[in-house]
Legacy VTK file of the C-alpha trace (Angstrom):
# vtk DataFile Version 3.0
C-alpha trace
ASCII
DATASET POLYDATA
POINTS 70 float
-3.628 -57.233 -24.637
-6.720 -55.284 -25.391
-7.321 -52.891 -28.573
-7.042 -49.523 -28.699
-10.007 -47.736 -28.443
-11.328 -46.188 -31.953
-12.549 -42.604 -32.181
-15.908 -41.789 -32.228
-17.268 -40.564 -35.726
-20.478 -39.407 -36.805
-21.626 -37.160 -40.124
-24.484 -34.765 -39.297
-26.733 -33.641 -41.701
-25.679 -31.173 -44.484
-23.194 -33.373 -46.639
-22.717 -31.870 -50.252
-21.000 -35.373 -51.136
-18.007 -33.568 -52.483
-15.825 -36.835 -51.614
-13.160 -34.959 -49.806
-13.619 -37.612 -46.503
-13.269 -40.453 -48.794
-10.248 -39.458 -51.130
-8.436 -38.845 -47.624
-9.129 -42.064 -45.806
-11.518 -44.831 -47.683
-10.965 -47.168 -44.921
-13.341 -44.989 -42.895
-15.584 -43.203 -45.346
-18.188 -44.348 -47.855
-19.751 -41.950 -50.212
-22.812 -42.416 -51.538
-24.887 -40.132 -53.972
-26.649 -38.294 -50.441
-24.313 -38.562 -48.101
-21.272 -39.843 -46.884
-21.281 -42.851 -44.042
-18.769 -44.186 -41.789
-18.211 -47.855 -43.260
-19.510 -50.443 -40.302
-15.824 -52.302 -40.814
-14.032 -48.964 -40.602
-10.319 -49.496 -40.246
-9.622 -46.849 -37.684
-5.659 -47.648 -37.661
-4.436 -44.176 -39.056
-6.612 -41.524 -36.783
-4.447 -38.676 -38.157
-6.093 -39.272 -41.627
-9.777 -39.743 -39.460
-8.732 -36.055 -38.227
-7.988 -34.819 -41.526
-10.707 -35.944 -43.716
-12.421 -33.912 -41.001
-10.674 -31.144 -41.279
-11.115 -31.168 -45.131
-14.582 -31.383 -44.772
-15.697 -28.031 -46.875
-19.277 -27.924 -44.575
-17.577 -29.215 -41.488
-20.207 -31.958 -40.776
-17.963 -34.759 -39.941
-17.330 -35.115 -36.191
-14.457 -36.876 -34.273
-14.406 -37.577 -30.708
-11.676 -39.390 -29.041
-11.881 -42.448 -27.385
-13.327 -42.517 -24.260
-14.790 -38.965 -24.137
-18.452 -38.479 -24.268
LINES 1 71
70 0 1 2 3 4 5 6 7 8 9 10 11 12 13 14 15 16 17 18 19 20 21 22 23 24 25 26 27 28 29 30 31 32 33 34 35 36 37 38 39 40 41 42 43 44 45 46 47 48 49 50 51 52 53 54 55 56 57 58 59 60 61 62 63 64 65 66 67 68 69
């Protein structure tokens, strides 16, 4: 049985690193003191809370695609 394709996330520039993606799902996001990252072992198990760290995102730089889309 294969795995479920994880969405695609990326942070573009403009971060404020006010922790909002990380408080919402630390399995996924790493803040640091410039930025915030997508952790390279990111547990992508719970996309609602992917989607809604986004959505909390005061400067709306995090970006979710779904799997398989371009």
């Amino acid at each position: 049985m294969s795995r479920p394709k994880e969405p695609r996330v990326r942070i573009e520039p403009g971060c404020i690193v006010c922790r909002a993606c990380e408080q919402i799902c630390p399995e996924v996001f790493e803040v640091t003191e410039e930025t915030s990252l997508v952790r390279p072992d990111a547990d992508f198990s719970e996309p609602e809370r992917v989607q809604e760290a986004a959505a909390a995102c005061p400067v709306e730089v995090i970006r979710v695609a779904a799997p398989g889309s371009r």
